[in-house]
Short mmCIF file of the C-alpha atoms (twelve columns), coordinates in Angstrom:
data_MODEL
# 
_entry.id   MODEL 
# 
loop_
_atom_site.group_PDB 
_atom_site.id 
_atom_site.type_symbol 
_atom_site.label_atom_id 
_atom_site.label_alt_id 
_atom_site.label_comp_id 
_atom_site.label_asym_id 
_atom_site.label_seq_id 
_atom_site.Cartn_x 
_atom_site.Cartn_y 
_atom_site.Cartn_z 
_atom_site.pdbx_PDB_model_num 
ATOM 1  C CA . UNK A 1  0.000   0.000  0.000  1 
ATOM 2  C CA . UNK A 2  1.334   3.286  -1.348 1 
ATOM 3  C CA . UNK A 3  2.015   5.747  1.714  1 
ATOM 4  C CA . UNK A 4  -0.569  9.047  1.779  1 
ATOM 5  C CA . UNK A 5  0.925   12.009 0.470  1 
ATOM 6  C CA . UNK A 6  1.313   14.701 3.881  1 
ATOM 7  C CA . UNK A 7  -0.909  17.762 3.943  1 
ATOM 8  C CA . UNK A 8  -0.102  20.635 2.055  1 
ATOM 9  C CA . UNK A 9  -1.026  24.328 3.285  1 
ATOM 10 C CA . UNK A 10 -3.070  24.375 -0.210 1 
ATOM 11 C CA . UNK A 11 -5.363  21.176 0.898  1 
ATOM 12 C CA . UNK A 12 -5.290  22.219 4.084  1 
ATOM 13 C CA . UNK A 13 -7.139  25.503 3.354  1 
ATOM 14 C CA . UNK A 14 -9.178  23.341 0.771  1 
ATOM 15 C CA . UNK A 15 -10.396 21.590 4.123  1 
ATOM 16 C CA . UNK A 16 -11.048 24.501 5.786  1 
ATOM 17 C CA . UNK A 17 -13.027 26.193 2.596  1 
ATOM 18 C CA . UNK A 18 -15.372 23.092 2.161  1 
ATOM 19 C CA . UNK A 19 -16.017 22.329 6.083  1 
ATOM 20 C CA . UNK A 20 -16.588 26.292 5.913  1 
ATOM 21 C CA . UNK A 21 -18.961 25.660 2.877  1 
ATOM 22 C CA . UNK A 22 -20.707 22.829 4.365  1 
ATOM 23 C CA . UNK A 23 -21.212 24.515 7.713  1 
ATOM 24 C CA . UNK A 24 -23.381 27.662 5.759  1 
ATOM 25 C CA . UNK A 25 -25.340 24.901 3.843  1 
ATOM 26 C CA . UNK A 26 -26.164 23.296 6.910  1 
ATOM 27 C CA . UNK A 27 -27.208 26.610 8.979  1 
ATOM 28 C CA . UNK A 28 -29.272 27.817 5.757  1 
ATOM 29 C CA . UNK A 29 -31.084 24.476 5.649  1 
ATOM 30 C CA . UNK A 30 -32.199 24.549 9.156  1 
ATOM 31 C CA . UNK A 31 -33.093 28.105 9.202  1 
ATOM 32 C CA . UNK A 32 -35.541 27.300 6.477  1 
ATOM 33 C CA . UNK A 33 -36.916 24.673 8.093  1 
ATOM 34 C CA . UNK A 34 -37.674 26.053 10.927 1 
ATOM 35 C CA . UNK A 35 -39.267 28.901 8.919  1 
ATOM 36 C CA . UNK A 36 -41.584 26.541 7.201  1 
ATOM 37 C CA . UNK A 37 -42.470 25.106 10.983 1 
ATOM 38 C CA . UNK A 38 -43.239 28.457 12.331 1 
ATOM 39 C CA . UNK A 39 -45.531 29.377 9.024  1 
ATOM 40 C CA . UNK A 40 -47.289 26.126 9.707  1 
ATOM 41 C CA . UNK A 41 -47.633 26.683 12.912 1 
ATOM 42 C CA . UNK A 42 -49.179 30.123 12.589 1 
ATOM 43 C CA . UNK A 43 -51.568 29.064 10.228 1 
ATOM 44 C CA . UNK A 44 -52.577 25.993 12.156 1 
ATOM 45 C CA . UNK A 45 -53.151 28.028 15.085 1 
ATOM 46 C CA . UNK A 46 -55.040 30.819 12.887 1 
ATOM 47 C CA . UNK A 47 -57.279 27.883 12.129 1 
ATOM 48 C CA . UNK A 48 -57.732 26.469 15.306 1 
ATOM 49 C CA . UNK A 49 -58.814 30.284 16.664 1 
ATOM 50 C CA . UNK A 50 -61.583 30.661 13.767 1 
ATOM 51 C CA . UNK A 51 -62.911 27.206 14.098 1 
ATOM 52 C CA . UNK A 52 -64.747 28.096 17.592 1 
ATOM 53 C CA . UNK A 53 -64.627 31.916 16.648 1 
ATOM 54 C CA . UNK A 54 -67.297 30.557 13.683 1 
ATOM 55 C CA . UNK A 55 -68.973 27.594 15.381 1 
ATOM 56 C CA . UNK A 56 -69.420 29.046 19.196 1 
ATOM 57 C CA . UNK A 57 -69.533 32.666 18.535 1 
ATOM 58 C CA . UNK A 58 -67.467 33.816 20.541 1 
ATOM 59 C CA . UNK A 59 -63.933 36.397 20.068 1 
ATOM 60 C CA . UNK A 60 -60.848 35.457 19.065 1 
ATOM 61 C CA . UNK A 61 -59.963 36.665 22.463 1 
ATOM 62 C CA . UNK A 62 -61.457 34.569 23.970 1 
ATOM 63 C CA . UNK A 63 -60.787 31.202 21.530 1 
ATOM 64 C CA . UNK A 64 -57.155 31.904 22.245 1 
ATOM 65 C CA . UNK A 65 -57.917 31.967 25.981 1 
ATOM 66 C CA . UNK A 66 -59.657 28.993 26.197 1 
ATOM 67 C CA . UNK A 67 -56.782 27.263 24.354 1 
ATOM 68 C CA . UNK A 68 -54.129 28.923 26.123 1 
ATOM 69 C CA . UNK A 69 -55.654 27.676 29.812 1 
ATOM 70 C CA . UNK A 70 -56.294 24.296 28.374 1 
ATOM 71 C CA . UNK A 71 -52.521 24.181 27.177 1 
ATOM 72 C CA . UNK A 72 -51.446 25.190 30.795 1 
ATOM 73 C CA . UNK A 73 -53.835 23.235 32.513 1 
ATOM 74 C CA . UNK A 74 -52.937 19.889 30.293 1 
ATOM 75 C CA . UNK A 75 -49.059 20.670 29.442 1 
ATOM 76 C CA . UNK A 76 -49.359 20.547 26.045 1 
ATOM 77 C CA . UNK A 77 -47.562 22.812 23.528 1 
ATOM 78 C CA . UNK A 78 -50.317 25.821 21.668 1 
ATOM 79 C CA . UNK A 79 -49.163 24.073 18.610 1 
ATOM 80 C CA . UNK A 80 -50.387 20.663 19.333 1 
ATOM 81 C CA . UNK A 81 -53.968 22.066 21.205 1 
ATOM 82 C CA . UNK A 82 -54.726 24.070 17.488 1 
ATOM 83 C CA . UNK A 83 -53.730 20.823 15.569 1 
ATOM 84 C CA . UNK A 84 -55.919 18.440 18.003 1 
ATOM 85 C CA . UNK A 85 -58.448 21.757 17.269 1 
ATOM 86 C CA . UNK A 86 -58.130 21.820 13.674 1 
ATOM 87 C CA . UNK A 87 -58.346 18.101 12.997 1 
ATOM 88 C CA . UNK A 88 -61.574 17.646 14.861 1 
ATOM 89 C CA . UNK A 89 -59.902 16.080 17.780 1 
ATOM 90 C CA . UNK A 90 -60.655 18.593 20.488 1 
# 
Protein backbone atom coordinates (compact mmCIF):
# COMPACT_ATOMS: atom_id res chain seq x y z
CA UNK A 1 0.00 0.00 0.00
CA UNK A 2 1.33 3.29 -1.35
CA UNK A 3 2.01 5.75 1.71
CA UNK A 4 -0.57 9.05 1.78
CA UNK A 5 0.93 12.01 0.47
CA UNK A 6 1.31 14.70 3.88
CA UNK A 7 -0.91 17.76 3.94
CA UNK A 8 -0.10 20.63 2.06
CA UNK A 9 -1.03 24.33 3.28
CA UNK A 10 -3.07 24.38 -0.21
CA UNK A 11 -5.36 21.18 0.90
CA UNK A 12 -5.29 22.22 4.08
CA UNK A 13 -7.14 25.50 3.35
CA UNK A 14 -9.18 23.34 0.77
CA UNK A 15 -10.40 21.59 4.12
CA UNK A 16 -11.05 24.50 5.79
CA UNK A 17 -13.03 26.19 2.60
CA UNK A 18 -15.37 23.09 2.16
CA UNK A 19 -16.02 22.33 6.08
CA UNK A 20 -16.59 26.29 5.91
CA UNK A 21 -18.96 25.66 2.88
CA UNK A 22 -20.71 22.83 4.37
CA UNK A 23 -21.21 24.51 7.71
CA UNK A 24 -23.38 27.66 5.76
CA UNK A 25 -25.34 24.90 3.84
CA UNK A 26 -26.16 23.30 6.91
CA UNK A 27 -27.21 26.61 8.98
CA UNK A 28 -29.27 27.82 5.76
CA UNK A 29 -31.08 24.48 5.65
CA UNK A 30 -32.20 24.55 9.16
CA UNK A 31 -33.09 28.11 9.20
CA UNK A 32 -35.54 27.30 6.48
CA UNK A 33 -36.92 24.67 8.09
CA UNK A 34 -37.67 26.05 10.93
CA UNK A 35 -39.27 28.90 8.92
CA UNK A 36 -41.58 26.54 7.20
CA UNK A 37 -42.47 25.11 10.98
CA UNK A 38 -43.24 28.46 12.33
CA UNK A 39 -45.53 29.38 9.02
CA UNK A 40 -47.29 26.13 9.71
CA UNK A 41 -47.63 26.68 12.91
CA UNK A 42 -49.18 30.12 12.59
CA UNK A 43 -51.57 29.06 10.23
CA UNK A 44 -52.58 25.99 12.16
CA UNK A 45 -53.15 28.03 15.08
CA UNK A 46 -55.04 30.82 12.89
CA UNK A 47 -57.28 27.88 12.13
CA UNK A 48 -57.73 26.47 15.31
CA UNK A 49 -58.81 30.28 16.66
CA UNK A 50 -61.58 30.66 13.77
CA UNK A 51 -62.91 27.21 14.10
CA UNK A 52 -64.75 28.10 17.59
CA UNK A 53 -64.63 31.92 16.65
CA UNK A 54 -67.30 30.56 13.68
CA UNK A 55 -68.97 27.59 15.38
CA UNK A 56 -69.42 29.05 19.20
CA UNK A 57 -69.53 32.67 18.54
CA UNK A 58 -67.47 33.82 20.54
CA UNK A 59 -63.93 36.40 20.07
CA UNK A 60 -60.85 35.46 19.07
CA UNK A 61 -59.96 36.66 22.46
CA UNK A 62 -61.46 34.57 23.97
CA UNK A 63 -60.79 31.20 21.53
CA UNK A 64 -57.15 31.90 22.25
CA UNK A 65 -57.92 31.97 25.98
CA UNK A 66 -59.66 28.99 26.20
CA UNK A 67 -56.78 27.26 24.35
CA UNK A 68 -54.13 28.92 26.12
CA UNK A 69 -55.65 27.68 29.81
CA UNK A 70 -56.29 24.30 28.37
CA UNK A 71 -52.52 24.18 27.18
CA UNK A 72 -51.45 25.19 30.79
CA UNK A 73 -53.84 23.24 32.51
CA UNK A 74 -52.94 19.89 30.29
CA UNK A 75 -49.06 20.67 29.44
CA UNK A 76 -49.36 20.55 26.04
CA UNK A 77 -47.56 22.81 23.53
CA UNK A 78 -50.32 25.82 21.67
CA UNK A 79 -49.16 24.07 18.61
CA UNK A 80 -50.39 20.66 19.33
CA UNK A 81 -53.97 22.07 21.21
CA UNK A 82 -54.73 24.07 17.49
CA UNK A 83 -53.73 20.82 15.57
CA UNK A 84 -55.92 18.44 18.00
CA UNK A 85 -58.45 21.76 17.27
CA UNK A 86 -58.13 21.82 13.67
CA UNK A 87 -58.35 18.10 13.00
CA UNK A 88 -61.57 17.65 14.86
CA UNK A 89 -59.90 16.08 17.78
CA UNK A 90 -60.65 18.59 20.49
Amino acid sequence: MAARPAATAESEEARRLLAAHAAVALTSSRAQAQTKAAVETGHLIGEATGIPTATHHVTEAAALGVRRRYSRTESLKPRDIARACAHGIL
